[in-house]
Each structure stands twice: as structure tokens, then as C-alpha cells.
N, C-alpha and C positions, 0 to 999 in steps of 0.2 A: 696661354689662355687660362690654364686651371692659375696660377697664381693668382691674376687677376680675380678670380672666382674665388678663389679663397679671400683675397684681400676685401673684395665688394661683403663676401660673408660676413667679414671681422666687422666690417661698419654696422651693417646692419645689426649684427649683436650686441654692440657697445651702443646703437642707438634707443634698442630694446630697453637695455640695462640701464639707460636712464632714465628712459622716459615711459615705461612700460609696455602697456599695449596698446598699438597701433595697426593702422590701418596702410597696406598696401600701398594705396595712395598720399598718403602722408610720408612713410617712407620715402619714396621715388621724389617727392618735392626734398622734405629736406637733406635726404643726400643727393639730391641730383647725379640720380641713377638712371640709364634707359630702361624701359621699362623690361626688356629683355635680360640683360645684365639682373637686375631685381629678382627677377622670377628662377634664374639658373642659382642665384645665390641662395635667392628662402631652398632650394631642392635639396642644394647642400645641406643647409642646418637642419632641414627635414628628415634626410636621412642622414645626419648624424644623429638625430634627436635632439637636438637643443630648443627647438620652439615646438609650439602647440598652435595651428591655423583652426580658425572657425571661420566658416561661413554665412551671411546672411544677405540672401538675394546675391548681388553685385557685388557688394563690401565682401573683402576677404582681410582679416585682421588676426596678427602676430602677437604671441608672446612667448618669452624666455619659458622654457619648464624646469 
């Protein structure tokens, strides 16, 4: 499982890194992530520090730091 959770990570960072900041729900569409898988992945980057989350309302939105 952590492999997996690392690999879901990598995506989601290389997805970052392309296309900047985005939003939770765009993630999850264009990787076609569960949305559980997603949420254990941003935790990892989170505590490694690699993204910066902001929230407003409902939207929760990613970027590389």
C-alpha cells in the first residue's frame, strides 16, 4: 500500500508541475484517482512539504512550493 501511495504522490506532482494549481477535483478527474487514494497522497506531499493547500469554502486547491 504505501508504494501505491507513493506512486498516486508522483502523479499528482508531475501533474502539478505541469499544469500548476489546481484544484482537488480536477486532480481526481484527470488522474482518475479515488478520491480516497487522492486525499492519502496530497497527506504525503503535505508532510513532506512539497505543496502548499488553500482553502475556499468547498474548493481545496494544490500547488508545488
Amino acid at each position: 500500500m504505501i508504494d501505491q501511495i507513493g506512486n498516486d504522490a508522483g502523479r499528482i506532482w508531475n501533474e502539478l508541475e505541469l499544469n500548476g494549481e489546481m484544484t482537488t477535483g480536477a486532480l481526481k478527474k484527470n488522474l482518475k484517482i479515488s478520491p480516497f487514494d487522492l486525499s492519502v497522497a496530497i497527506g504525503w506531499l503535505a508532510r513532506e512539504d512539497k505543496v502548499a493547500l488553500s482553502r475556499n469554502g468547498n474548493t481545496i486547491k494544490l500547488q508545488l512550493k
